[in-house]
N, C-alpha and C positions, 0 to 999 in steps of 0.2 A: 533255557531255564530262567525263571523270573523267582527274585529275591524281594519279596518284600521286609524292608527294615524299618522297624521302632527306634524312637529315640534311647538311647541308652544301652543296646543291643551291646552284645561283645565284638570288635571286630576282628579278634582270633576264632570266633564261630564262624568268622561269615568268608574269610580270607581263605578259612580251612576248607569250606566247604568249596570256594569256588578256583585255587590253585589246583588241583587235581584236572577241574579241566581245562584250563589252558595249558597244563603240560599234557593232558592226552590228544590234545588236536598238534600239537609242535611234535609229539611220536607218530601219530597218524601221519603228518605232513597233510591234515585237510581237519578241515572246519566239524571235528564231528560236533560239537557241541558251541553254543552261540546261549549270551546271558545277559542279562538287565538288571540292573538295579532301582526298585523303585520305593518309594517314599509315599505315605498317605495321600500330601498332597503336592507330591514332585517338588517339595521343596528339601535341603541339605539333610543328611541324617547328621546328629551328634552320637558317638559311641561312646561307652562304657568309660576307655580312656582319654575322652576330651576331645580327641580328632574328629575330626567332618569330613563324612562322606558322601562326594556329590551324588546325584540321583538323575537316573535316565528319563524319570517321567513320573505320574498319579499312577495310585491303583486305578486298572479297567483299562488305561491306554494302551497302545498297540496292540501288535497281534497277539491270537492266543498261544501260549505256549505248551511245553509237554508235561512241565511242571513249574507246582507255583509252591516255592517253602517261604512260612513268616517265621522271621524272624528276631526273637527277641531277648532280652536282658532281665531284671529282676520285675520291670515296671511292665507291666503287660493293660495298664489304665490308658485308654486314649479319648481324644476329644468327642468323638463322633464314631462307640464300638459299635454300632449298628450298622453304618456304612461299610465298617473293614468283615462283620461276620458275616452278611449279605452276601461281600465281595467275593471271599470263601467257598461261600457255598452255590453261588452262579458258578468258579469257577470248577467246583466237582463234579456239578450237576451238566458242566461241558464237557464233559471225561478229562479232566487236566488230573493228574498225579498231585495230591496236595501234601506240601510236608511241613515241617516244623520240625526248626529247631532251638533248643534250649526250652525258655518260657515258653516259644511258642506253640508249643500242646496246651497249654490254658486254652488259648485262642479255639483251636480247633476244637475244643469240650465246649466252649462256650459255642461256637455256631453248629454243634449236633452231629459233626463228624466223625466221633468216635463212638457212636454206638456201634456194641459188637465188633470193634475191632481193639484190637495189642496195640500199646502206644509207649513212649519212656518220656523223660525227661529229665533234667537235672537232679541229683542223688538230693538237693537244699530241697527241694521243692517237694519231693517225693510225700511228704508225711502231709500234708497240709494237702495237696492234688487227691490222694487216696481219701483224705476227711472228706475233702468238698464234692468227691466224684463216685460214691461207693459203689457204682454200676458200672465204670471204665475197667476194665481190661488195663494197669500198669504193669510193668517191671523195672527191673533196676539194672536193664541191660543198657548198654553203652549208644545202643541204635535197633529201628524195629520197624524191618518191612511187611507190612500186612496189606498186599495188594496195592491199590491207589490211594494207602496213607502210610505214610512214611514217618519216622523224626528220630530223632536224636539228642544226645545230653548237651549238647553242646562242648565246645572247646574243640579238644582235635577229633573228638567222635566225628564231626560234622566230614573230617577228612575220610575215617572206615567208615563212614554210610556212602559218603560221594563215591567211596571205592570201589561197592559193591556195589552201587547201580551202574558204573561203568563195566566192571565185570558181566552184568546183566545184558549190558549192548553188546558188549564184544567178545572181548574172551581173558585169559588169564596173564598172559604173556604179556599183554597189555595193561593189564593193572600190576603185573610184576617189576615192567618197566619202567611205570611211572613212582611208584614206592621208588625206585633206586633211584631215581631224578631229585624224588625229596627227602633225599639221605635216609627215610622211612626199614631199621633192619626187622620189623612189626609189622603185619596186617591185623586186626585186629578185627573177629566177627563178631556176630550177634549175639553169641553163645560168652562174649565177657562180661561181667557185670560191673560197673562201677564202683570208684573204690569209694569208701566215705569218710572221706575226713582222715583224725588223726589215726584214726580206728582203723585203720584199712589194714588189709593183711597182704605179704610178701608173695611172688607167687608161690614161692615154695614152698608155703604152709602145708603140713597137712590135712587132710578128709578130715578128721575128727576136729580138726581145729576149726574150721571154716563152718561146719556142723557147729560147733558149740555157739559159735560170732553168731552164724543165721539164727537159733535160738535162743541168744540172747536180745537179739533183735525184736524179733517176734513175742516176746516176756517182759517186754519193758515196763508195764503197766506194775506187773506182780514179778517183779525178777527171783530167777531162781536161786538157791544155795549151790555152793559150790559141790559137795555131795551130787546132789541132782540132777547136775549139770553134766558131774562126770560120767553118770550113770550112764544119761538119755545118748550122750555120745559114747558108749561102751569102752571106755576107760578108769583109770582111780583119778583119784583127787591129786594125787602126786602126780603124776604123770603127765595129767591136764597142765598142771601151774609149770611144768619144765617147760611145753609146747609153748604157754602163753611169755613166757619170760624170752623162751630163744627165739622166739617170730614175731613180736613185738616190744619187747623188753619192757611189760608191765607184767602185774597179777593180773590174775581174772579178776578181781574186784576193781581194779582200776583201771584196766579196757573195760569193763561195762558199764561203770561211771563215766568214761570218755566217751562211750555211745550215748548213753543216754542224754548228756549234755550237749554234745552235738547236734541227737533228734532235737532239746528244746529249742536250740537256739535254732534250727532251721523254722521249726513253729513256731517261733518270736517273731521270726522275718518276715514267712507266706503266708499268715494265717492271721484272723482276728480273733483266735480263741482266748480267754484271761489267762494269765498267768497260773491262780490257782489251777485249772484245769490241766495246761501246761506243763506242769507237776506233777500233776496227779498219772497223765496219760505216760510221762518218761519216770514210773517209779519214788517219786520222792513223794516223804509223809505230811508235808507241811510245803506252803508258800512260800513259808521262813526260811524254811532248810534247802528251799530251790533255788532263794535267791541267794545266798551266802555263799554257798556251793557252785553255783553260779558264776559267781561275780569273784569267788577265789580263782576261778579254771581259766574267765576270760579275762578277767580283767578291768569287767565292766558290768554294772547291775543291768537284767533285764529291762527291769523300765527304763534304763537309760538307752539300751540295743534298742528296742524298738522305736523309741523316737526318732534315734537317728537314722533308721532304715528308712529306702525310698520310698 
């Protein structure tokens, strides 16, 4: 497997992804699986948290491999993106499995690899990929194999995608054993969805609640009344605000303020949309009132987040 890394990448995406198989070749007792790490231009990667990561070599050198995932962090900008989506798309159009993980689904949108296929990526990046991509196939599944494209959200997702393509070479016993190796009491498929943020729900939630979260999601623009809300999920209004109090210890007006300020600040981050729009698109009636609101929940005005984002 060949790793290509960005500067700034996470190195808990890239560790997760690639501990699964040096413990399945130590269960095996034989080499199933062989890896590389490479760099733009074979020079050092710098990660997320300041460490450096040496590099085996340039994109394009050695052999070809069975798969090739980029890998990346919030900054998906490089010197020379012509040479790396080229690089991409020789290597698909060699039959190599191409994957991505985290950011690096931008990547693959930007060199054309996702047309007509399911793809995820990070829950931050979600709303701002769905703006710039409105023809991609996303979810907000935790990892997504659709044939010879692969990816994942990044973080320990990177390890249940590595798991299920090991599962895919061998068999189950095998990916049971190696979860026990890394204290893993979780497998985690395709079918979980990522959680977002403060907003995320317990698994214990129930159907009706999880219903209501997705439609609040989906409403953010024009959010619903509480009424409504309870309706569309076939419960009362009393009933709803117990669910929301004992599975998240907010009202329903203050998990959906918690969502929707979440959604902006991920659109603050990934996105060059204004601010008013920004607004407008997570519910709130004014600029004024997004940023106050804002800046009470974070701690910090908008325009001051987005300057200091990468």
């Amino acid at each position: 497997m060949e790793f290509v890394l960005l500067d700034d990448v996470s190195m808990l995406s890239v560790t997760s992804a690639i501990e699964p198989l040096r413990v399945a070749n130590r269960l095996a007792g034989r080499a199933c699986y062989d890896w590389r790490v490479v760099s733009l231009d074979g020079a050092p990667i710098r990660a997320s948290n300041g460490l450096t990561l040496e590099s085996n070599g340039a994109i394009g050198e050695g052999p070809l491999p069975d798969y090739t995932f980029i890998c990346a962090g919030l900054c998906v900008d490089v010197e020379n993106p012509n040479r790396l989506l080229a690089f991409l798309s020789r290597r698909h159009a060699a039959g190599v499995t191409i994957g991505a993980i985290s950011m690096g689904t931008v990547l693959l949108a930007r060199a054309g690899l996702l047309r007509g296929r399911t793809c995820t990526l990070h829950w931050e990046s979600l709303p701002a990929f769905r703006d710039d991509n409105p023809d991609i196939t996303v979810t907000d599944a935790i990892y997504e194999i659709d044939g010879r494209i692969v990816s994942c959200s990044g973080g320990m997702a990177s390890l249940d995608l590595m798991l299920a393509l090991i599962g895919q070479d061998h068999n189950k016993r095998l990916v049971d054993s190696i979860a026990n190796q890394l204290q893993l009491n979780r497998i985690r498929t395709d079918k979980v969805v990522q959680s977002t943020g403060a907003s995320r729900l317990p698994d214990t939630a129930p159907k009706q609640l999880r219903l209501a979260c997705a439609i609040l999601s989906e409403n953010m623009e024009t959010p619903l009344t509480l009424p409504d809300l309870a309706k569309s999920v076939g419960t009362s209004r009393r009933t709803l605000e117990r669910m929301f109090a004992k599975h998240t210890g907010m009202t329903p007006a203050k998990f959906a303020k918690t969502q929707r300020l979440e959604r902006a600040r991920a659109l603050l981050i990934n996105s060059n949309l204004a601010l008013l729009d920004i607004a407008v698109m997570t519910g709130f009636r004014s600029a004024a009132h997004f940023s106050s609101s804002f800046s009470a929940h974070f701690d910090i005005a908008p325009s001051l987040l987005r300057q200091s984002a990468p």
